[in-house]
N, C-alpha and C positions, 0 to 999 in steps of 0.2 A: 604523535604524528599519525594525521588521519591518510590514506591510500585513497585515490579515489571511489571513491563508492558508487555505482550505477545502479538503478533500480528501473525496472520497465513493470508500470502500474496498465492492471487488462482489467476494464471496464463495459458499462455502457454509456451512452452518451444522457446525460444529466443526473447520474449516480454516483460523481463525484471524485474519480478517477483523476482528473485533471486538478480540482481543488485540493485533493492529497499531497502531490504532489508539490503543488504551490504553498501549500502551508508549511512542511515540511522543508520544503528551501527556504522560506522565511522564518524559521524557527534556528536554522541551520546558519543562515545571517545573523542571526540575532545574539549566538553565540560567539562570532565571529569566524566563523569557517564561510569558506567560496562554497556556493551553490546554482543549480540553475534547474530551473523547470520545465517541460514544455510540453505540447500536446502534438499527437499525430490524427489527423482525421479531415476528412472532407468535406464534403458539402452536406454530411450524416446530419439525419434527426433524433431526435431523442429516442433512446433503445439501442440504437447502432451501435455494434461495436465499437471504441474507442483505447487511444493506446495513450500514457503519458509515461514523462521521462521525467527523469528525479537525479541527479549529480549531485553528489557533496564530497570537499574534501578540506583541508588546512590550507592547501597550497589556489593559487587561482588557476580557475581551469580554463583551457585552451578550446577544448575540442569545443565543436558546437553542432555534432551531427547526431544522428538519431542513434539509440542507444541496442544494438546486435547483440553483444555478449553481456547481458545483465552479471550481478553478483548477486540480486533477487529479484524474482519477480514476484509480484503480490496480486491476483487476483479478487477482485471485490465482488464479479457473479459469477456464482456456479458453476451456470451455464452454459458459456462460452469455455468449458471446458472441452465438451464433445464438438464445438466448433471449430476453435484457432488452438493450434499449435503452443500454448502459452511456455512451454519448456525450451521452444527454439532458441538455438544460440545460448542456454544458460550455461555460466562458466560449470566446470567440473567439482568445484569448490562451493557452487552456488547453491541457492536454497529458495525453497518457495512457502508463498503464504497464501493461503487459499481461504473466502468463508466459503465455508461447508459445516452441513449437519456431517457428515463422513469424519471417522478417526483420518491422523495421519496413514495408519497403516494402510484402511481401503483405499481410500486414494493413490497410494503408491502401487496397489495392487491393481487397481483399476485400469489405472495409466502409463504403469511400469516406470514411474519415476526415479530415478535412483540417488538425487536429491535429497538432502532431509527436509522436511515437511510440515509446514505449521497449519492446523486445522483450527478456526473458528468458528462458532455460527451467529456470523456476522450479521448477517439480517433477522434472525430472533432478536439479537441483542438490541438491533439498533431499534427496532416496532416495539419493542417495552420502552426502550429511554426515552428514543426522540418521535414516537408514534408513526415515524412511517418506516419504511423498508429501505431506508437511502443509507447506504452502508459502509461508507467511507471514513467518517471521525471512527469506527470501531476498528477499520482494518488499519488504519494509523497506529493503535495502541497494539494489535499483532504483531504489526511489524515492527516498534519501537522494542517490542518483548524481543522478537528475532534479532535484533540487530541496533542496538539503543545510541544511536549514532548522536542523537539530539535529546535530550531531556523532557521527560514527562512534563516538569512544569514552565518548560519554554515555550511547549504547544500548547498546554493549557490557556497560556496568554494571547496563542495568535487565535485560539479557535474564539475566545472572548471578543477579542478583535474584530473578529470573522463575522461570529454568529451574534453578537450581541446579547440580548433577552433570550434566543435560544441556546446560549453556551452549553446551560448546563446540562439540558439533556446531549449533546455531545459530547463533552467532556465526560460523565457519567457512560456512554458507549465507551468512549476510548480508554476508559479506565479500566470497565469486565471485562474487553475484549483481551487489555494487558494481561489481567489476572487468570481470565479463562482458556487463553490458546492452548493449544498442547501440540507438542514438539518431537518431531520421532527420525533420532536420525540416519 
């Protein structure tokens, strides 16, 4: 029995934040647990800050409002770290995933997180696999490491899905990012 699982994904706007999120509830369906995804953002262009909401659980889910006390949050740029608040409202229990070149330790020292702390560096990985800096199929497989709610190879299907001809440098991100996070709790 899955518990409800909330995730609040911190992006920017067309870096994939929002696609994470969707893939991941669709992977989450696909197993048959209740999912639901959604975006927060306004009339934002590309670069803007962006927030998305991720729900999974066994049971069907009721609420349908925007998600305050995450169980993770996952950060995809850096640098909306010195920005927004990304820790707000995380439960006491919760955990974050960050790309970053930074171990978990600096980062908790930076920020005084008191969270445990998954560091990757998500946009290296993803400018080797899939040649640009879009860095979302890589924080998928961090966070699937953190917290393996849906199976490696049920996203591998939706990112096929998704990306087509470019699967596999995605699926190749989200696979080092799996292997490479490091976890500090």
């Amino acid at each position: 029995m899955t518990e409800l699982l909330e995730v609040r994904w911190h992006g920017r706007g067309g870096l994939g934040a929002v696609t994470s999120a969707e893939l991941l509830a669709r992977a989450a369906a696909n197993e048959g647990k209740f999912a639901q995804s959604f975006p927060s953002f306004g009339p934002e262009r590309r670069g803007a800050p962006v927030i998305a909401f991720l729900r999974i659980s066994d049971e069907f889910i009721r609420t349908r409002t925007n998600i305050s006390t995450p169980d993770i949050v996952v950060v995809i740029d850096p640098r909306l770290l010195r920005v927004v608040d990304v820790a707000s409202g995380l439960k006491d229990d919760g955990k974050l995933v960050i790309n970053s070149v930074k171990s978990p330790e600096q980062l908790k020292a930076d920020f005084g997180y008191r969270w445990p702390v998954a560091a990757v560096d998500a946009t290296s990985i993803a400018r080797e696999c899939i040649g640009l800096p879009i860095t979302n199929t890589a924080m998928i497989g961090a966070f699937l490491k953190v917290n393996g709610i849906v199976e490696l190879d049920t996203v591998r299907e939706e990112l096929r899905e998704r990306f087509g001809a470019r699967a596999d440098g995605n699926i190749k991100a989200m696979e080092r990012a799996y292997n490479e996070v490091v976890v500090k709790e």
